[in-house]
C-alpha positions in Angstrom: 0.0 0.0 0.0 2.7 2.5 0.8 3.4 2.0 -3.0 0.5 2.6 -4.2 0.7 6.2 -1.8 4.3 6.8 -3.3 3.1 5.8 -6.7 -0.1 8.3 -6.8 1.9 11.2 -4.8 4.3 10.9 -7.8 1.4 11.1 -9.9 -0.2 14.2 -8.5 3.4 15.5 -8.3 4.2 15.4 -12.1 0.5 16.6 -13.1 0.8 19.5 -10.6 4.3 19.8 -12.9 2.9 19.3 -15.9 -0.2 21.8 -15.2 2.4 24.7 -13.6 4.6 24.4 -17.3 1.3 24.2 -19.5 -0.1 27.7 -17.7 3.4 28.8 -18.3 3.3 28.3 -21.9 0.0 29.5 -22.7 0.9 33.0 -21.0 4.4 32.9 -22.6 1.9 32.5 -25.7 -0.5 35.2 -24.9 2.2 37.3 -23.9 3.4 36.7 -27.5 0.1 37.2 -29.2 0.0 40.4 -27.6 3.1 41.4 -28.9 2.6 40.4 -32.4 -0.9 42.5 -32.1 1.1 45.4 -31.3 4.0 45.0 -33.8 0.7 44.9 -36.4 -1.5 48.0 -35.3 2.3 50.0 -35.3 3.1 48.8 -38.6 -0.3 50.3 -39.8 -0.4 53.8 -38.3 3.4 53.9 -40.1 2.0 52.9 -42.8 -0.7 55.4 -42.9 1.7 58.1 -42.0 3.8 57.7 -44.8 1.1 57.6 -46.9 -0.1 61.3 -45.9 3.7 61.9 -46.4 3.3 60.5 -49.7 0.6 62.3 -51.0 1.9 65.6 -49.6 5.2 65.1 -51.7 3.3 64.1 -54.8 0.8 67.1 -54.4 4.6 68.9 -53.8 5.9 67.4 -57.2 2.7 68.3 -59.1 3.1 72.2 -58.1 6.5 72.5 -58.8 6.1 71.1 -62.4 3.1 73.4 -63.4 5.5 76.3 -61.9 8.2 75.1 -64.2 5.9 74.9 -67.3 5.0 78.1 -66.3 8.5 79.2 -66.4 9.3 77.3 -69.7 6.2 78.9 -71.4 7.5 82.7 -70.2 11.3 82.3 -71.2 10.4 80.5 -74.5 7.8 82.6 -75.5 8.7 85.4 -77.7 7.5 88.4 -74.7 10.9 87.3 -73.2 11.7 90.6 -72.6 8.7 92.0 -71.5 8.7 89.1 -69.0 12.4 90.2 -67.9 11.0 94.1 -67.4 8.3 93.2 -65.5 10.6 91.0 -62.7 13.2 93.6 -62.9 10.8 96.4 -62.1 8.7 94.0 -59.7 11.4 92.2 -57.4 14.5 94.3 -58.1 13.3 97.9 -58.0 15.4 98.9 -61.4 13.6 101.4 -63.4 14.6 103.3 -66.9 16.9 106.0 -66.6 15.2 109.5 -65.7 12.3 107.6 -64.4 10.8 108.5 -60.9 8.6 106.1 -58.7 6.2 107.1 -56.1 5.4 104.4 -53.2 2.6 105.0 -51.4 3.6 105.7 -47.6 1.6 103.6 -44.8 -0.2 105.9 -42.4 1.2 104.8 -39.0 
């Protein structure tokens, strides 16, 4: 009989070892789950991101070309020079010789 009671306390011993390292494992998995969920949802809202960053360059890209058709389309047109005047006068300030220009004064 005290075998048996050796026997079936080994018994309980190894179940109560084998239930201990199955709860182990299955939060060691859900642990992992839970990691892998969060690697996922990150992944997306980088994902997203750079594709608002995306669509900004490309909206970027699209203005800068119709600026340099605009460009192309002044300088090979045949107003070249007018086009050249007008900058001159507008950005720079130059004006013909003997010519005066009035600015109009802010009232403070």
């Amino acid at each position: 009989m005290a075998r048996n009671n050796d026997a079936l306390s080994k018994l309980d011993s190894e179940k109560k070892k084998k239930s201990i390292s199955a709860k182990i494992a299955t939060v060691a998995a859900l642990v992992f789950l839970i990691y892998l969920l969060y690697l996922v949802i990150s992944q997306q809202a980088e994902v997203k991101e750079q594709q608002k960053e995306l669509a900004n360059i490309k909206s970027q890209i699209t203005v800068a070309k119709q600026e340099n058709d605009e460009y192309s389309r002044l300088l090979s047109g045949e107003d070249e020079d007018e086009y050249m005047r007008k900058i001159a006068i507008e950005r720079y300030g130059y004006a013909y010789p003997n010519e005066r220009r009035f600015y109009v004064a802010s009232l403070g």
